[in-house]
N, C-alpha and C positions, 0 to 999 in steps of 0.2 A: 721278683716279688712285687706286688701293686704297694708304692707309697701312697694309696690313700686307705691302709689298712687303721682298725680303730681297735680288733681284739682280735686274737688268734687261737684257733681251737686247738689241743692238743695232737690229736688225729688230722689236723689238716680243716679247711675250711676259716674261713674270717668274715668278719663285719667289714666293709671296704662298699666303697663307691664304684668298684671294676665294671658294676654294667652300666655306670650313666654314661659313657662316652658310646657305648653301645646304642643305648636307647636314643640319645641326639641323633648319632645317624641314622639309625633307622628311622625313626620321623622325618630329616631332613629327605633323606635317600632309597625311602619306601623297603619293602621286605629285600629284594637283590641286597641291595644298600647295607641292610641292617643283621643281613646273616651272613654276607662278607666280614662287618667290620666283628662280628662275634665270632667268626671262623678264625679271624688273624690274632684277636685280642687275646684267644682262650692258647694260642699256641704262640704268643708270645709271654703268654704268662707260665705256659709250660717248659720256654726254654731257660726264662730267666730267673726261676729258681722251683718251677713244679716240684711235687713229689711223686714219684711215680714208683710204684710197688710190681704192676705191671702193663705191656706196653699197652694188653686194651683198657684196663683205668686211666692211663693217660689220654686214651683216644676217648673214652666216655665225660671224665671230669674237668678235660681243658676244651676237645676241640668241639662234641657236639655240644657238652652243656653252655661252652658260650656262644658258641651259633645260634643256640637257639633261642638265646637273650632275643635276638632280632627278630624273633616271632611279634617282639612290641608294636612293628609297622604294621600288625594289623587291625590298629586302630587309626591310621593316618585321617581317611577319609574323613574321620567323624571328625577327627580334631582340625581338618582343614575345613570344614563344615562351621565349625566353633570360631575358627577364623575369620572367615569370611559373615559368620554373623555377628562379630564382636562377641563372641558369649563367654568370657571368661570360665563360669562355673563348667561348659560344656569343653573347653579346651582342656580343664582340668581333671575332668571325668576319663578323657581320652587319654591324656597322660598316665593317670595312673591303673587305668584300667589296663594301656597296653604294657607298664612298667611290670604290673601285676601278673601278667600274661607270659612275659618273656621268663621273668624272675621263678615261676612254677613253674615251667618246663624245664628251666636250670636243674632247679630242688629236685622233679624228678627223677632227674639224669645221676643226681648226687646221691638219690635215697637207692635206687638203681644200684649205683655201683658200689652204694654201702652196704650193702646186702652182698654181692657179692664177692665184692673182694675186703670189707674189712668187719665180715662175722663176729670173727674172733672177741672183735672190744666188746661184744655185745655182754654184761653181763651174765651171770649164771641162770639160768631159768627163765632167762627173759627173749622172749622171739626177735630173732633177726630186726624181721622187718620192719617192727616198731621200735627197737634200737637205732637204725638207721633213721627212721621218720624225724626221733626223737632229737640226735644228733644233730641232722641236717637241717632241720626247722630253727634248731638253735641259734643260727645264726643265716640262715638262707633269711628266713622272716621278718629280722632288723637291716639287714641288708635291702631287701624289698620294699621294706617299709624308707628308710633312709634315703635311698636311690628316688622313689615318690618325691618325697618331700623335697630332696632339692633339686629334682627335676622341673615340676611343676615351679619352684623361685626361681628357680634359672629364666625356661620358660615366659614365665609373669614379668620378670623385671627385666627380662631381654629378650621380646620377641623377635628382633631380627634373628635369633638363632631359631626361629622355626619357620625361616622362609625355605619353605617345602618345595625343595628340587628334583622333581620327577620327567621322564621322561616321558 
């Protein structure tokens, strides 16, 4: 279970920091880098206390949706770009653009499998798919947003953590 959880949804899902260590490596370590470190993160999160109802939910909600956290490197260029011009505002544009990036492609691995494998919560009358949206924005969204914000401070007040090691 990620200790930097802040709420926890009843159905599963929380408020937590679980893709900033993702998103640093991906910027540091470019996309390879950054969908490794969300391939191992999302199935160490799956052994060390996932829920899993079934085994392809566990392969949709731990291993691709945090894989694909690491879609964030592709924004690297611009923000080494921001680097290398001192631009602060444009460094920051990068961050949360690719924080942004990674983080919806999580959401829709999560609205994905809320659809199909947890129907059921959906209340009476009310469609699947917007149940799930609903659900899953609830806290994918502050997560996203949260994950931004102290990435970017991280970032800003310790740039040596984005000395970008690419190959």
């Amino acid at each position: 279970m990620d200790k930097l959880t802040i709420f926890v949804m009843p159905q599963g899902g929380s408020i937590t920091l679980s893709m900033l260590p993702i998103i640093v490596m991906a910027f540091r370590w470019g996309l390879g880098g950054g969908l490794l470190t969300g391939f191992l993160s999302g199935l160490l999160q799956l052994i060390t206390g996932g829920t899993i109802f079934h085994w392809a939910q566990a392969l949709l909600d731990y291993t691709l949706a945090y894989t694909l956290v690491g879609m964030a490197a592709v924004t690297t260029f611009w923000l080494v770009s921001g680097i290398a011009k001192e631009k602060k505002g444009r460094m920051i544009a990068a961050i949360v653009t690719g924080t942004v990036i990674g983080g919806l492609l999580r959401f829709a691995i999560h609205v994905y499998g809320g659809i199909v494998f947890f129907g059921s919560y959906a209340p009476e009358g009310q469609p699947v798919w917007l149940y799930s949206i609903v659900y899953n924005a609830s806290y994918m969204i502050p997560s996203i947003l949260l994950c931004s914000l102290v990435a970017c401070l991280l970032f800003t007040t310790a740039p040596r953590l984005l000395r970008v090691n690419h190959s």
